[in-house]
Backbone bond lengths (Angstrom), bond angles and torsions (degrees), N, CA, C in turn:
res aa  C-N    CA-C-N  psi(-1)  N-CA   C-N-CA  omega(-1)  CA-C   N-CA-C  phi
1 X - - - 1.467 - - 1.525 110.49 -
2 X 1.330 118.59 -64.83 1.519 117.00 175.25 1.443 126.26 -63.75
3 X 1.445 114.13 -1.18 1.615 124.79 171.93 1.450 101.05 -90.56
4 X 1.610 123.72 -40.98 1.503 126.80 177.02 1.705 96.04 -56.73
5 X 1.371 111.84 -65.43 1.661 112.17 -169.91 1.265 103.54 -53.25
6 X 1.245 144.67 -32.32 1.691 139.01 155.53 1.105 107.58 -24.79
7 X 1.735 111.69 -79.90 1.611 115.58 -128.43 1.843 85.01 -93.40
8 X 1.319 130.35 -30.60 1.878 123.10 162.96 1.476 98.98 -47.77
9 X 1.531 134.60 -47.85 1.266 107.24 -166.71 1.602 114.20 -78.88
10 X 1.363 114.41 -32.04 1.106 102.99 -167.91 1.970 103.82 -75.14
11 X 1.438 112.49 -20.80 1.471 82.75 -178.15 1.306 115.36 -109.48
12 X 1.644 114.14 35.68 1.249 120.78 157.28 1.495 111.81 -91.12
13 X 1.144 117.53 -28.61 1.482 130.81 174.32 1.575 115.32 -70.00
14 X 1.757 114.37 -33.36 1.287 123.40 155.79 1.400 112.94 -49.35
15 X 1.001 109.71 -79.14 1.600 130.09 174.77 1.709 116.34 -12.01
16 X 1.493 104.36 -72.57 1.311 123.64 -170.56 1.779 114.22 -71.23
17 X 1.842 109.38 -8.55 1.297 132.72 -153.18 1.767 73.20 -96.39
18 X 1.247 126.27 -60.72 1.467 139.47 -149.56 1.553 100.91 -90.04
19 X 1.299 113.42 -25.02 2.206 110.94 150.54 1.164 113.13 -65.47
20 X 0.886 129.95 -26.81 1.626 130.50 -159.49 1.245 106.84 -91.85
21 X 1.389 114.37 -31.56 1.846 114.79 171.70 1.258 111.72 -63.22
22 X 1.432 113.83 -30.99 1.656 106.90 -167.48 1.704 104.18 -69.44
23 X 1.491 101.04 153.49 1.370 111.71 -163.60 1.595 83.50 -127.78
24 X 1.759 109.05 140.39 1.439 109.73 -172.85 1.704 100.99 -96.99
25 X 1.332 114.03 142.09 1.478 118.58 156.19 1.145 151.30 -126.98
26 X 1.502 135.58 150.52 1.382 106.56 -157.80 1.585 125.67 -108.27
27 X 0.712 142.32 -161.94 2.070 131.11 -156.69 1.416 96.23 -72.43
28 X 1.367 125.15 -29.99 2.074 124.81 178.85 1.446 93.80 -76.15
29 X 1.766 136.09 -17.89 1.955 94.18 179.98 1.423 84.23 112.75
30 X 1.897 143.30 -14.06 1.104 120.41 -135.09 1.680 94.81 -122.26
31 X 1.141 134.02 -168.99 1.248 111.29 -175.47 1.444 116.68 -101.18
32 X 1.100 151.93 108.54 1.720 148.60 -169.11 1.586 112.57 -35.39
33 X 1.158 118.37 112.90 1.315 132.83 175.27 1.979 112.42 -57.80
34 X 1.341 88.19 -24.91 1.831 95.78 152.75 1.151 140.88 -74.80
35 X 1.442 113.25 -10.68 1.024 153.13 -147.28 2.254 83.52 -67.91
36 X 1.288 129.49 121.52 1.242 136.67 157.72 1.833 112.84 -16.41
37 X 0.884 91.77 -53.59 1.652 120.34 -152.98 1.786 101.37 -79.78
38 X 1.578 119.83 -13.25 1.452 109.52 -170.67 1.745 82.21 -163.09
39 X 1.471 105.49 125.25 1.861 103.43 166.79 1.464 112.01 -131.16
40 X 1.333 123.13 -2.64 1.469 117.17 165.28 1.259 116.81 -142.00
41 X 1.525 114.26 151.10 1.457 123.54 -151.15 1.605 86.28 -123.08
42 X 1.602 112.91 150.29 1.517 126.58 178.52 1.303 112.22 -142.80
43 X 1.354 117.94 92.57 1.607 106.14 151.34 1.930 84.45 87.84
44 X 1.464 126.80 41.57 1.493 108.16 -162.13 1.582 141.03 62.09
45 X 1.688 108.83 -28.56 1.634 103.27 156.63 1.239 131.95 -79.30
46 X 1.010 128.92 144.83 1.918 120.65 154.93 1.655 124.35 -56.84
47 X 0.931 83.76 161.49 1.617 86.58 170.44 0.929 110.15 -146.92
48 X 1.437 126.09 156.56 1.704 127.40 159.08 0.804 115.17 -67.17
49 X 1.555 137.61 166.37 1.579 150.75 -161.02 1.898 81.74 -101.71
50 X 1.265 111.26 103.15 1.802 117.82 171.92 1.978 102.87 -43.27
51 X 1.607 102.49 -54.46 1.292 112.87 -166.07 2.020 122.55 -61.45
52 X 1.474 102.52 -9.14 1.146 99.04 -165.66 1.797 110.74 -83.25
53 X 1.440 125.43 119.89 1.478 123.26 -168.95 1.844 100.50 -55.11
54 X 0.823 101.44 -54.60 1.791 104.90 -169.99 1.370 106.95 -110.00
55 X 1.316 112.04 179.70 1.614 120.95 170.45 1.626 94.92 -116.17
56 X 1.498 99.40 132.81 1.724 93.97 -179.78 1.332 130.73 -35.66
57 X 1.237 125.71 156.83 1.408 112.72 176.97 1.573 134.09 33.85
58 X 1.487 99.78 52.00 1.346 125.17 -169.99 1.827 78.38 -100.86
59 X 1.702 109.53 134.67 1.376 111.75 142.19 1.625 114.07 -113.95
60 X 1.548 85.30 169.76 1.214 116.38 -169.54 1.679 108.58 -117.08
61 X 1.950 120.03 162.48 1.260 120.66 -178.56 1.239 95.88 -165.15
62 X 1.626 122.97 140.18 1.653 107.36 147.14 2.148 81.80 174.97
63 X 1.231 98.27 -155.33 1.351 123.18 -127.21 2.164 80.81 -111.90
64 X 1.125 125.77 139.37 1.639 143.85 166.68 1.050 109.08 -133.52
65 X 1.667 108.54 128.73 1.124 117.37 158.11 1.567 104.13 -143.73
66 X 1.848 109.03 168.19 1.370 106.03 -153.22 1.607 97.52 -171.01
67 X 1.116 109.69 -173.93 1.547 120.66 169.28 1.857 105.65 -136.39
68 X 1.574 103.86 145.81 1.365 120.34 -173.08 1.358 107.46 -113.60
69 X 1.515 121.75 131.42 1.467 119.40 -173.02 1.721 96.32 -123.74
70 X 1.146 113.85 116.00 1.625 100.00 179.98 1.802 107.99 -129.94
71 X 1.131 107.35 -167.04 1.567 108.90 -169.02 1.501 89.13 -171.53
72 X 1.588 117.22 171.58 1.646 138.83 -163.08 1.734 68.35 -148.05
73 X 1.094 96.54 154.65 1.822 153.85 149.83 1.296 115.68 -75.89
74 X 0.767 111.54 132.12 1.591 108.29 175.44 1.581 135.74 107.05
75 X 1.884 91.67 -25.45 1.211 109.33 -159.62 1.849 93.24 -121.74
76 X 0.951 118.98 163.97 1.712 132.99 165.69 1.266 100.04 -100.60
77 X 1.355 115.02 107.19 1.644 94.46 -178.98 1.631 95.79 -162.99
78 X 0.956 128.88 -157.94 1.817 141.11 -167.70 1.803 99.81 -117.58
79 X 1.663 91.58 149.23 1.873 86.63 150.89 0.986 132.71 -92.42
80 X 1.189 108.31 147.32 1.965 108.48 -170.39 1.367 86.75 -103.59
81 X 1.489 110.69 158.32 0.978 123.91 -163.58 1.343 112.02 -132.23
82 X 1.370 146.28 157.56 1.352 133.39 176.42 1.327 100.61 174.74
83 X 1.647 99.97 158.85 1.745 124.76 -173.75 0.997 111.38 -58.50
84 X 1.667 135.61 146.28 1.237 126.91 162.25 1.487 107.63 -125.59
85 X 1.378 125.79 151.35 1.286 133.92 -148.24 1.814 106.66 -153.83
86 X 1.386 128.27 105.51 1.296 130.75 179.67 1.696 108.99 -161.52
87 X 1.814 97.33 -155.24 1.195 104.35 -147.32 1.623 94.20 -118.30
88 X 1.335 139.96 -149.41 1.194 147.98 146.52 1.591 105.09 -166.00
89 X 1.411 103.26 150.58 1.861 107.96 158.41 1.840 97.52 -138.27
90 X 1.135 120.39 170.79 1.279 111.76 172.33 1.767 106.53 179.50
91 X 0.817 104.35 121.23 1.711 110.46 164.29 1.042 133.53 -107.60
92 X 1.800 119.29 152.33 1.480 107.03 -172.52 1.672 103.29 -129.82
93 X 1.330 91.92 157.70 1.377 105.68 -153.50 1.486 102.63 -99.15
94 X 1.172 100.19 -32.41 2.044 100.41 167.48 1.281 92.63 170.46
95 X 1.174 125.00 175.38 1.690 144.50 169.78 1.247 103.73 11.15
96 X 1.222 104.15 -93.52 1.411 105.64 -179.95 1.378 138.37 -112.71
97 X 1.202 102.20 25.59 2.041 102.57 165.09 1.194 110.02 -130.02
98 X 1.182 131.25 162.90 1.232 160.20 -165.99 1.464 141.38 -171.09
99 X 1.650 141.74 173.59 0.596 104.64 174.57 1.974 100.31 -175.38
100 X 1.405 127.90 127.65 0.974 133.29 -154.89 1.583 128.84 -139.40
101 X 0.993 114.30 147.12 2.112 126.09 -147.81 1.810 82.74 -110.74
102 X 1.087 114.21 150.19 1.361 110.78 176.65 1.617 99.11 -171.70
103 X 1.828 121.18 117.37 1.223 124.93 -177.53 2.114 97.27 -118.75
104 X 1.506 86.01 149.76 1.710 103.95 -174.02 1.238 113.73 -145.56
105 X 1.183 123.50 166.30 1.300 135.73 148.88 1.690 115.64 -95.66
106 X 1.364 111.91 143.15 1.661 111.45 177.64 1.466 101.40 -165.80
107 X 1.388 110.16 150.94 1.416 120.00 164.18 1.438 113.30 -95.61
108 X 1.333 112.32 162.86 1.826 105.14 173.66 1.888 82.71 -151.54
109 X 1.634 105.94 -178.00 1.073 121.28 -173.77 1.381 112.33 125.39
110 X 1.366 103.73 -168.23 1.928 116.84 -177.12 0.955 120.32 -115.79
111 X 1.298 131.06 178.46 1.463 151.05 -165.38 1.446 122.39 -143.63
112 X 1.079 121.15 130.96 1.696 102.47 -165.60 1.463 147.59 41.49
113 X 0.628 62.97 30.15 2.305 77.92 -154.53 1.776 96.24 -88.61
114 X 1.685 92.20 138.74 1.248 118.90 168.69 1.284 112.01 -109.71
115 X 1.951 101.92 132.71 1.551 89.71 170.04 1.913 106.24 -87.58
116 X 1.579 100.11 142.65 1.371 99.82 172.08 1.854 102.76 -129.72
117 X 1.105 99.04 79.49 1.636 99.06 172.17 1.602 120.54 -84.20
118 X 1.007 97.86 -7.55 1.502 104.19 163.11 1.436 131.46 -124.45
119 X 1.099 156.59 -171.09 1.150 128.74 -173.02 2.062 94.67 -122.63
120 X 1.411 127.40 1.89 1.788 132.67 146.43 1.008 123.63 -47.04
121 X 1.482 102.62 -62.30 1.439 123.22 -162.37 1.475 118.89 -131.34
122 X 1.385 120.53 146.38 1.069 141.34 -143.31 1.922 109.05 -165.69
123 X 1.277 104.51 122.85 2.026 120.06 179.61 0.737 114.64 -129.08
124 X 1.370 136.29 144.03 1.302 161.22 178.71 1.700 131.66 142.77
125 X 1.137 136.90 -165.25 1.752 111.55 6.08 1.191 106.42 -88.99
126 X 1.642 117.29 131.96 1.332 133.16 155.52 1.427 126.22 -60.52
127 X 1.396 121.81 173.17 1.698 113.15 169.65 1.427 89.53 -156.31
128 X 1.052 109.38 130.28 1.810 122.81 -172.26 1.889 107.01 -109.27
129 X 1.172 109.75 99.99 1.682 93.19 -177.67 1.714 92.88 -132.65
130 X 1.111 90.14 135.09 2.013 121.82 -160.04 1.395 100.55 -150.37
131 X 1.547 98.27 110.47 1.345 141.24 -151.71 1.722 105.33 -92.31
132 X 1.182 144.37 96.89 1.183 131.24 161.99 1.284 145.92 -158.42
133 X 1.635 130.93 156.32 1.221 117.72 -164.26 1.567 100.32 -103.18
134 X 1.473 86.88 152.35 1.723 95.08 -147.10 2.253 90.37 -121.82
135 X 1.329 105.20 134.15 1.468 96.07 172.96 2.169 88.04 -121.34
136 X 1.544 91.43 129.28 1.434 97.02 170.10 1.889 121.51 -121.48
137 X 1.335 86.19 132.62 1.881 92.77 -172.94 1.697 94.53 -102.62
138 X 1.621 94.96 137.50 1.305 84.43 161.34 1.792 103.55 -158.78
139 X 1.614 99.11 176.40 1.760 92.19 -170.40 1.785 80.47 -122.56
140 X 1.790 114.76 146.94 0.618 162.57 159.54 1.715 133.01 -76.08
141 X 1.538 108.69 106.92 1.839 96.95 176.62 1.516 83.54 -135.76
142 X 1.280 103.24 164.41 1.652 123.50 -161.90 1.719 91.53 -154.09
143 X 1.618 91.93 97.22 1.577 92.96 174.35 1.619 126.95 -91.81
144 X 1.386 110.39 -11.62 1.313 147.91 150.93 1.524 124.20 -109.06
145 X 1.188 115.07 149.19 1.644 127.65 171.76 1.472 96.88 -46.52
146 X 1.646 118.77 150.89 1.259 93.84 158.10 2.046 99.81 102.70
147 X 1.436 93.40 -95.12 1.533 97.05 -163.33 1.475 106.42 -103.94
148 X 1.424 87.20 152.51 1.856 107.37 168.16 1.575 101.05 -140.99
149 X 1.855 84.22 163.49 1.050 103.98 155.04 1.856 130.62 -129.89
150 X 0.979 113.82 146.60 1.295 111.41 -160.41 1.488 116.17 -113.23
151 X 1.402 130.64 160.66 1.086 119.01 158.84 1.837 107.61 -150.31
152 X 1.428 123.32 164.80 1.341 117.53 -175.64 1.264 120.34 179.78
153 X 0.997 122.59 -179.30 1.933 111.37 148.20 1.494 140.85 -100.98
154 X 0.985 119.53 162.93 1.487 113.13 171.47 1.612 108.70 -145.63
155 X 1.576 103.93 131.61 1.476 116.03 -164.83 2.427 90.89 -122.32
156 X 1.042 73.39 133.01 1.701 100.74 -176.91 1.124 79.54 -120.15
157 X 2.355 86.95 141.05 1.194 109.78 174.68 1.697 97.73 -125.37
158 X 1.424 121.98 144.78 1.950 108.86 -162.81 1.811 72.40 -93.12
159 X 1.841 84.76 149.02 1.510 110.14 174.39 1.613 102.10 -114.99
160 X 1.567 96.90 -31.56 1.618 97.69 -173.44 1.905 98.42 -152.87
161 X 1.670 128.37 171.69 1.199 113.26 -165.03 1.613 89.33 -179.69
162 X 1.425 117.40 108.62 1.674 122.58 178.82 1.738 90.92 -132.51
163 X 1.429 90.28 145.58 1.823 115.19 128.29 1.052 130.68 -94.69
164 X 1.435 125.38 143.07 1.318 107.80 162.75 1.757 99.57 -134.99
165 X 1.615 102.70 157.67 1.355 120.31 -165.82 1.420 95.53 -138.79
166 X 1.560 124.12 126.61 1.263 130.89 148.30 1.753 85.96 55.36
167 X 1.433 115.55 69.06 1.010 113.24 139.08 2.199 97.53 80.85
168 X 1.229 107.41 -22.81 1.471 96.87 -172.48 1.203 112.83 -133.95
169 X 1.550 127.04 148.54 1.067 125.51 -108.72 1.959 84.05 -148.04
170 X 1.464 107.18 110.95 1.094 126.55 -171.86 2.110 117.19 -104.96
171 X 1.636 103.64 105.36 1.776 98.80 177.50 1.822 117.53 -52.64
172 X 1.474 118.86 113.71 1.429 110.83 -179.74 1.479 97.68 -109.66
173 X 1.334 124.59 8.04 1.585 114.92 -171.51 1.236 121.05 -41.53
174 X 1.599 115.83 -66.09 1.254 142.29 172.60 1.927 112.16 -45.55
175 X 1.478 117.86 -13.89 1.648 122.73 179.80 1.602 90.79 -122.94
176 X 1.507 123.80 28.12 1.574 107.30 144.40 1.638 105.54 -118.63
177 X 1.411 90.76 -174.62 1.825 92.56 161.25 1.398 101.80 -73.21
178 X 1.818 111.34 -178.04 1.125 111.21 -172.01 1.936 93.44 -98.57
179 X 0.975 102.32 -33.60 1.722 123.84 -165.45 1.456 104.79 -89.17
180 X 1.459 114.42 129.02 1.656 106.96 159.13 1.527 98.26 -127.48
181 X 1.484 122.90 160.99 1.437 135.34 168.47 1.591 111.54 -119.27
182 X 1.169 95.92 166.32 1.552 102.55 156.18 1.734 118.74 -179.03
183 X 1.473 100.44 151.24 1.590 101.90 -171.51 2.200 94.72 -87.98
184 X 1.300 77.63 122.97 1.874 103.30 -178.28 1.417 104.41 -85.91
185 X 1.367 125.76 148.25 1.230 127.62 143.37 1.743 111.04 -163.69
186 X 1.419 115.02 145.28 1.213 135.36 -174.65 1.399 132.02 -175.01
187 X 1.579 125.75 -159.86 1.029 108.15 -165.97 1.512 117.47 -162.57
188 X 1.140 146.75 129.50 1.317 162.99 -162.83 1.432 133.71 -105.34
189 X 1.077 113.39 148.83 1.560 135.04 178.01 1.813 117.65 -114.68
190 X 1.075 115.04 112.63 1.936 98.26 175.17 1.698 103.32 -129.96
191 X 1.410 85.54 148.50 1.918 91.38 -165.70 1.606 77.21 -116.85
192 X 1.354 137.37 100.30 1.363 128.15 167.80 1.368 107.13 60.40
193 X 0.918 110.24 -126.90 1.964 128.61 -175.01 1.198 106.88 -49.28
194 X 1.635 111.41 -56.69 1.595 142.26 -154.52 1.439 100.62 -72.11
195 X 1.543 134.41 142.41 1.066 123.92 158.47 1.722 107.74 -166.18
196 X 1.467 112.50 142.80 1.066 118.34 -172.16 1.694 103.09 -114.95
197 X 1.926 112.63 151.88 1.245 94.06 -159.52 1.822 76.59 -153.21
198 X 1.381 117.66 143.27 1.190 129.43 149.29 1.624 133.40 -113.90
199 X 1.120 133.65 156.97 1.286 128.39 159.71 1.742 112.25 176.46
200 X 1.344 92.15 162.19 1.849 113.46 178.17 1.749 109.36 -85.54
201 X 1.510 103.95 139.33 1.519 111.08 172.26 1.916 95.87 -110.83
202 X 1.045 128.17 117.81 1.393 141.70 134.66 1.377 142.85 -52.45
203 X 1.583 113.38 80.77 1.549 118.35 -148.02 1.795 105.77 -54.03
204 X 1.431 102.28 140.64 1.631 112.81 161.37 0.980 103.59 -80.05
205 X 1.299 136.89 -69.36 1.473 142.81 -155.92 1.435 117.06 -118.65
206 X 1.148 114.17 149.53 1.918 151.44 168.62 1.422 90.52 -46.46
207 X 1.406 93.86 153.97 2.092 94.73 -176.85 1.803 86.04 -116.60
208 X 0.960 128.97 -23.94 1.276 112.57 -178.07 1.426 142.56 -84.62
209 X 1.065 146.37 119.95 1.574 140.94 -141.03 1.692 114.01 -97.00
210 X 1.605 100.93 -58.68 1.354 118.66 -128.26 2.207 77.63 -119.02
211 X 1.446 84.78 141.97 1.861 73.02 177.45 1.402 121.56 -54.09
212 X 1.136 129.13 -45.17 1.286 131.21 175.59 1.193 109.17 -43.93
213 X 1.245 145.83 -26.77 1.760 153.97 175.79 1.479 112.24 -69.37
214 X 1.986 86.60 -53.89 1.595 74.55 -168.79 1.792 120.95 -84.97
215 X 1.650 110.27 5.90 1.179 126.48 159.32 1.383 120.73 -55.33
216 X 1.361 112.85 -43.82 1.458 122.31 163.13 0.973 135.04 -101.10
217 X 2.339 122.17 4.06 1.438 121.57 165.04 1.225 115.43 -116.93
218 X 1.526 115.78 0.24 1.366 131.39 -135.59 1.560 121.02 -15.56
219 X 0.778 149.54 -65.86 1.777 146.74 154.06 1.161 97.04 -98.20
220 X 1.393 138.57 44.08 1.421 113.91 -173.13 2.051 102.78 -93.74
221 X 1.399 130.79 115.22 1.293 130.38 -162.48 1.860 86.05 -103.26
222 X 1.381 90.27 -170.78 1.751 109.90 -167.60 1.832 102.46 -112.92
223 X 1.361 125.73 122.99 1.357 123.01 161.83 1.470 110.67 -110.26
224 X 1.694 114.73 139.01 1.257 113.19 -153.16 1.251 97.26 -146.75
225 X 1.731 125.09 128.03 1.158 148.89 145.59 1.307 115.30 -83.53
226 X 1.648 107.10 144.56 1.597 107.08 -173.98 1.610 93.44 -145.70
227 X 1.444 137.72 140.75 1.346 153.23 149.96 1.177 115.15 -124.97
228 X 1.071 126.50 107.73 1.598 149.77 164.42 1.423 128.51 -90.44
229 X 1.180 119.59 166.92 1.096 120.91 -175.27 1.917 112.66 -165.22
230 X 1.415 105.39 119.73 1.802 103.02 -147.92 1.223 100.06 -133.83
231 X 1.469 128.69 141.39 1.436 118.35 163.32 1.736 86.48 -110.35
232 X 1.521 103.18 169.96 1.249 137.17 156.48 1.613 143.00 -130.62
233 X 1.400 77.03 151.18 2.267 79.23 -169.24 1.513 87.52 -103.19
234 X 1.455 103.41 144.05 1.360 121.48 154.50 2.069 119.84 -55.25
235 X 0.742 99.65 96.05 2.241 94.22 -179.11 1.442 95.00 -92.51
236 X 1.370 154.01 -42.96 0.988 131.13 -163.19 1.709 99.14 -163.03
């Protein structure tokens, strides 16, 4: 599924890259004064439209980093918190839409947390840290210069996956799924290059696989805060 959502985005981004070259003309050979690319004429020159934020199908590239605040269900426990570290590409489609592929590394999990599935008994404190690289799609509207808001998914793949109890530190990789998703949405600021971006992931799926997991996660899913902070290079 997330290799299909790859190779659709990238050759919709091809696609719209290879509209954007075409230059319109009119029945003399000359270039269409409708033409996207030029809408008011002065004195015989063209001009560019001053007001337009981007030039269509302008991409973008560069370097994100951020902090991850997450939490489990299930459990009474704290957010753990941790660095996040990735990539971005993103293109825009005109004024205000857009739309951008973005792969990371991040941890998620808990903090202190007791399981209390019953209302007797009660264990911990646990610490849940679930390791993964995360590719996020998302679509882009910009109702003002400046800001958007976004929404999308993001599917994590576990690279690594511990408990630890009283100090020791137990492998659960193999008693989750390998895959987590979630429906994203948030919202952004860009100063030129610079741009700062927040938003919530809304778990699809249960992290636990194998019975022994869900003995100890039982529905317990992933809630996820993300704040970033990204510059970008112009590529094309």
């Amino acid at each position: 599924m997330r290799r299909k959502l790859t190779c659709l985005f990238v050759l919709a981004m091809t696609a719209f890259t290879l509209h954007a070259q075409e230059t319109v003309y009119d029945s003399n050979g000359r270039q269409d004064p409708s033409d996207i690319w030029v809408n008011k004429v002065n004195d015989g020159k063209e001009w560019r439209d001053e007001n337009r934020w981007h030039d269509p199908f302008d991409i973008y590239a560069g370097p994100v980093v951020g902090m991850v605040a997450s939490n489990l269900t299930q459990y009474d426990g704290k957010f753990l918190f941790w660095p996040y570290i990735g990539g971005i590409i993103q293109a825009y489609f005109n004024n205000h839409f857009g739309m951008s592929l973005e792969f990371g590394y991040n941890r998620q999990g808990v903090r202190d947390a007791w399981q209390s599935f019953d209302s007797e008994h009660a264990s911990g404190p646990y610490e849940y840290r679930l390791d993964y690289i995360s590719t996020i799609y998302k679509l882009r509207y910009y109702p003002i210069r400046h800001f958007n808001v976004n929404a999308g998914l993001m599917f994590g793949v576990h690279i690594n996956a511990k408990s630890q109890l009283d100090g020791k530190d137990t492998d659960i990789k193999d008693h989750l799924r390998k895959r987590a998703a979630h429906i994203i949405a948030g919202a952004g600021y860009e100063f030129d290059n610079l741009y700062f971006e927040g938003y919530y992931g809304f778990p699809l799926s249960r992290l636990a696989k194998t019975q022994l997991g869900r003995r100890a996660l039982q529905n317990a899913k992933e809630h996820v805060f993300l704040l970033t902070v990204g510059y970008k290079f112009k590529i094309y």
